[in-house]
N, C-alpha and C positions, 0 to 999 in steps of 0.2 A: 515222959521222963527218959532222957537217953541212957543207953547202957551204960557200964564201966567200961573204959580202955582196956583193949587184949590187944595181942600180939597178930600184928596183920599176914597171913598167910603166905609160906614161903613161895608155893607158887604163883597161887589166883594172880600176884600182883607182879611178879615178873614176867618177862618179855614173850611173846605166843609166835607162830609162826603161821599163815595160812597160804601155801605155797610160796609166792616171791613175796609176800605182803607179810611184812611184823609190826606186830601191835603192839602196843607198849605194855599190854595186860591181857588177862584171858576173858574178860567180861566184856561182852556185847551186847548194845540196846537192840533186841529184835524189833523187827517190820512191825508197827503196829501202828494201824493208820491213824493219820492226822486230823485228817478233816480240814485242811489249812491248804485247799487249794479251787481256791470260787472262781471258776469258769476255767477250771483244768488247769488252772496256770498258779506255778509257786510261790506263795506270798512271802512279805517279811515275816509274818509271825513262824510259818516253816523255816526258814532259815536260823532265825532266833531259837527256836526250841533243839535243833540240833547243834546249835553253838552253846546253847544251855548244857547239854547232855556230855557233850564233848569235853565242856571247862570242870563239869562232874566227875570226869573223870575215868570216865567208858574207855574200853584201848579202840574202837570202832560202834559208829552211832546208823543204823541202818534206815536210807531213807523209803515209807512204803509206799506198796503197791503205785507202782508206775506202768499204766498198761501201755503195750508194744505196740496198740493200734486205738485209735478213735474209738471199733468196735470192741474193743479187747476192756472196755471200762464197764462196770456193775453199776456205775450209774451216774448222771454228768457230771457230778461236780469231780471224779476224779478226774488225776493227772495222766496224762496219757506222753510219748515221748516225741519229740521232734522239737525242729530246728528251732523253734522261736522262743521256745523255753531253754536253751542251754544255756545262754547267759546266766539267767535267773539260779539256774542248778550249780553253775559254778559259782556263781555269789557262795554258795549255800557250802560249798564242800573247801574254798577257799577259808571259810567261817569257821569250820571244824578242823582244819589241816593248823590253822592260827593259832589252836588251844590245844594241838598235840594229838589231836586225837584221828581215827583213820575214817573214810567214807564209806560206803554202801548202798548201794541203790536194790532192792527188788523187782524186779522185772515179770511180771503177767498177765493174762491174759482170762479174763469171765465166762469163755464158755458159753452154755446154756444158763448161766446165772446171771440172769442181767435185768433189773428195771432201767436202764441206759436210753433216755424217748430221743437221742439223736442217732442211733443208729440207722446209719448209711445202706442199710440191708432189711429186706422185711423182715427177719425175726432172728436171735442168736442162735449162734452154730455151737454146738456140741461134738461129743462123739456118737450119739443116735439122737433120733426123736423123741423127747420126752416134753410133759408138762413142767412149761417154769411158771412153777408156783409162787415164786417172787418177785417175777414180771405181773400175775393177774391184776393188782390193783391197778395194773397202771396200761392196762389192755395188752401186755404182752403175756399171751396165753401158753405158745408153745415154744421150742426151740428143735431147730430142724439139721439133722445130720450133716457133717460137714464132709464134701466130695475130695478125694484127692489134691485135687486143685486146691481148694481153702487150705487143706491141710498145708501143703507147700509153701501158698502165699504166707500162712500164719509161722511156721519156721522161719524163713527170710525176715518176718516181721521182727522176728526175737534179735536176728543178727542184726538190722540195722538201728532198733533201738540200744542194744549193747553197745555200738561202736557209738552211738549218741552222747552213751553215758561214759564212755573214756572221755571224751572231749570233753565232757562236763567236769573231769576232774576226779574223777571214781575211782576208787582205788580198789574198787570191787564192785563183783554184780553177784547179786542172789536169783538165782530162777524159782522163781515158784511153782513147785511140785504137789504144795497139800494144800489142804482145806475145803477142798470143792472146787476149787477154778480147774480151769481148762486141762492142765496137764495134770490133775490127780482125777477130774472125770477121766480120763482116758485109762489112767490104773485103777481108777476102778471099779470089780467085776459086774457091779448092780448097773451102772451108769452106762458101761460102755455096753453096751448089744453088738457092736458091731460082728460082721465074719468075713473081713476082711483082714488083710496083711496087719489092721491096726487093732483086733479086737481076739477076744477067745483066749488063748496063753498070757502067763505073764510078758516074756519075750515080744509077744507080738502089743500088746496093752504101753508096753514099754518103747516102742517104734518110733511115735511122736516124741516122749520126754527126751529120749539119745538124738534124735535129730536135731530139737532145739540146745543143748546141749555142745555138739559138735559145732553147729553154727556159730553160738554164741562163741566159743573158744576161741573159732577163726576169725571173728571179727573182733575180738579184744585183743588177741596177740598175748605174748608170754609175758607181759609187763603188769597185767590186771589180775586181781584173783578172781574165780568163780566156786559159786556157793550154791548148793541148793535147799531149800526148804520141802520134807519129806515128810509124809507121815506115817506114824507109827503103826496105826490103827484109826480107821473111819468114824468110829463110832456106833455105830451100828450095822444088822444082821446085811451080807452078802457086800458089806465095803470091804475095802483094803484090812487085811490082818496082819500081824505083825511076822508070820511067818515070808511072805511075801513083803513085805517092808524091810525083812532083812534081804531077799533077791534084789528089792530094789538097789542096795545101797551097797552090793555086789558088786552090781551092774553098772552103778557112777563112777564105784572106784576103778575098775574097768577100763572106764573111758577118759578116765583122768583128772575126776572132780577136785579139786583143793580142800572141800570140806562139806557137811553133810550138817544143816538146822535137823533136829528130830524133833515134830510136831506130831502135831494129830488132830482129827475131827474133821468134819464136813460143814460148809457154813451154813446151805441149802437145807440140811436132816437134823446136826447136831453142833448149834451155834457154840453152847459153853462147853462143849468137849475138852475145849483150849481152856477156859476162861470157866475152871472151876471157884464157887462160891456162889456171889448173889446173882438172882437172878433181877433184874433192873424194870421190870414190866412199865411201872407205871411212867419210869423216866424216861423209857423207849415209845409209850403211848404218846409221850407230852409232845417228842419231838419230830413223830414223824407228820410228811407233809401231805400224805392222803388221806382222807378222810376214811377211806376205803380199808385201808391198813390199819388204820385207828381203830376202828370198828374189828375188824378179825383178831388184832393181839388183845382185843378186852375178852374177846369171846372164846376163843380159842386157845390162845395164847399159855393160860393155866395149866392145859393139856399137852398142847404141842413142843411148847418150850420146854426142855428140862432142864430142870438146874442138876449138876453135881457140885459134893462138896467138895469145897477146899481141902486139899493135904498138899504139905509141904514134898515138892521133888517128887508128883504126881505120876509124871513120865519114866521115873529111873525105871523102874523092872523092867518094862516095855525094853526102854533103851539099851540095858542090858545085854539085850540078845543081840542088837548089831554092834554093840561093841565089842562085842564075841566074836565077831565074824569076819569084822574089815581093819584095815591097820589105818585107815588115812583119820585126820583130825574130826572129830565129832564135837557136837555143840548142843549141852544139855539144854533143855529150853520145860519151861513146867514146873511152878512154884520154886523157883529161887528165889528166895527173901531175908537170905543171913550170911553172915558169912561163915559160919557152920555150914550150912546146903552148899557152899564153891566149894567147902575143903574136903567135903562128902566127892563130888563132882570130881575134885583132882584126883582124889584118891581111888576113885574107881575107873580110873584111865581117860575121861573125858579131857580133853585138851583146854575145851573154851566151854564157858556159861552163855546163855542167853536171859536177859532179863525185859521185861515188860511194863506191865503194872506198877510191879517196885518200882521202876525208875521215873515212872507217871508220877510217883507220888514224892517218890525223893528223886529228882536229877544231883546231887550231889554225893549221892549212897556210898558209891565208887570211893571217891574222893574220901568222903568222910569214915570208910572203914578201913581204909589203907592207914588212915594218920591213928587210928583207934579210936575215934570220938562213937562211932555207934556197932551195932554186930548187928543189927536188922533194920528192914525197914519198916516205915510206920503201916505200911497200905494192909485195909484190911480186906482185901479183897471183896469188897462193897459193887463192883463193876460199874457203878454209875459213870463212872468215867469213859462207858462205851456207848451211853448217849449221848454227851458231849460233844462228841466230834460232828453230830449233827448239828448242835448250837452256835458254837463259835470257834470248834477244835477242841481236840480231845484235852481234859484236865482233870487232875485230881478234886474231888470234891468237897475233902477235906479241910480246905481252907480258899480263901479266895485268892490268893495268889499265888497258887502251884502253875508248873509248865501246863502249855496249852498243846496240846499233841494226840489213837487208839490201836484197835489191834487187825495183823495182820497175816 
């Protein structure tokens, strides 16, 4: 049953700024992968789900996880960036520019996390040696410290993916900084060993992020926004803490970020860190394609996995702190599902919302709470929607013909 019509929000729905880039609203669809790209390459149904999300209403519909190299994907069927996919991507942001709405690409890189079996190198680079536990099913055991050299080639990778993504039509790039990929192994303190120039201090942990960073800026030029995705907290003992997550986000504004996603979790230690509620086991057993891995999530799985619960605005306290600290535009991200929670979110100084899930479930949520037809959305944060993207693309499972699009 839909709610009663209320009064749409005097700011959530007016106009946002994220450096030279204005959005027509402060709500944005985060990176949350697709699954809608077989054999790396962006299909119609990707296109369509962000013209869906767009015509919904989003002031900027964010396209995910686009790794900066071949090597830089967690596993084939992502997208990775170059020239014979630009067409396709501008199809895609031409789609969303048509219904009013702005682009976004995320841009990174896997790291040590990778079951990827076309890897052009014998085993993924990290910031040390450690076991990838989510490479074993698939015989990749370890992941081997990356030399100077990598480090370098992998910066330049970010700039020339960036300048890719102007010519695709981008009206923005997100770097990604959390979740476990490459540039939050490097901040952080469990993951990185290193004792070099890139490892030990925060300053130094931080090396790599401000390099790709500066890069990226030089290759888009003052006409694109740049965004990063940070995290709050790792989720667990000796990750990233939120005292250091506010140095981080210091340190961006620093160097001239346009704006700051606030996440959190590790996707390698602590998958639902992000993605509080269900926990999906058995719909994550059905779809995956190793037998191997089938086997470990029935066994294991119960233990290793944690669920935490759902609460609404999961992230504020967290976020709190660095909104304490830095003046540039922030972007709460973590159970937004009302439009009570943006008015929470304006009120507490956050600039922009980030929504996920909800917009899995409703692509027209935006739209529809702006005119007052609803004040929530329906998703009950059920996560099965994060098996899906291994099916056919991520979708609500609620009904059979929700958007097809998961998370990132």
């Amino acid at each position: 049953m839909e709610s009663p019509p209320s009064q749409a929000s005097p700011v959530a729905f007016t106009p946002g700024r994220i450096g030279v880039l204005a959005l027509r609203n402060r709500v944005i669809k985060t990176a949350t992968y697709e699954g809608m790209c077989p054999g790396g390459i962006p299909s119609e149904a990707l296109v369509n789900h962000h013209r869906e999300l767009a015509a919904g209403g989003v002031g900027m519909t964010t396209v995910a996880y686009c790794a900066v190299s071949p090597n830089g994907r967690t596993f084939s069927e992502q997208m990775f960036m170059r020239e014979e996919i630009v067409p396709q991507l501008r199809r895609l942001t031409d789609a969303v520019h048509a219904e009013g709405a702005a682009a976004s690409i995320q841009l990174g890189h896997c790291g040590a996390f990778s079951k990827n079996g076309l890897l052009t190198i014998p085993r993924p680079l990290g910031p040390s040696f450690r076991i990838n536990a989510y490479g074993i099913a698939h015989g990749m055991f370890f992941a081997a410290a990356m030399t100077e050299d990598d480090i370098a080639a992998t910066v330049e990778e970010y700039g020339v993916a960036a300048a890719m993504a102007v010519e695709a039509g981008f009206d923005a790039v997100e770097i990604h900084l959390g979740h476990g990929y490459l540039l939050s192994q490097f901040l952080c303190p469990a993951v990185n060993r290193r004792r070099d120039q890139y490892g030990g201090s925060l300053e130094n942990r931080l090396r790599l992020p401000v390099a790709v960073l500066r890069r990226v800026r030089a290759a888009v030029g003052t006409e694109t926004a740049v965004l990063a995705k940070t995290n709050l907290r790792d989720g667990f003992p000796g990750g990233l803490e939120v005292d250091e997550a506010v140095g981080v986000a210091r340190r961006l504004e620093g160097e001239g970020i346009d704006a700051i996603v606030l996440s959190g979790g590790f996707t390698s230690r602590t998958p639902f860190y992000l993605l509080r509620g269900g926990r999906p086991l058995k719909e994550m057993i059905e779809v995956d394609s190793s037998r191997l891995q089938k086997l470990a999530l029935r066994l294991f799985g119960p233990f290793l996995v944690r669920a935490y619960p759902f609460e609404e605005m999961f992230f504020l306290e967290d976020a709190r702190k660095v909104r304490e600290a830095v003046r540039l535009p922030l972007v709460l991200l973590g159970g937004i599902v009302s439009l009570d929670n943006i008015e929470v979110a304006m009120g507490e100084g956050f600039e922009f919302v980030a929504m996920g899930r909800a917009l899995i479930a409703d692509p027209t949520l935006v739209r529809d709470m702006e005119r007052g037809v609803v004040q929530r959305t329906r998703c009950d944060s059920c996560n099965k929607c994060i098996a899906e993207m291994d099916r056919a693309g991520v979708r609500c499972v609620l009904d059979a013909t929700s958007t097809r699009g998961s998370t990132g």
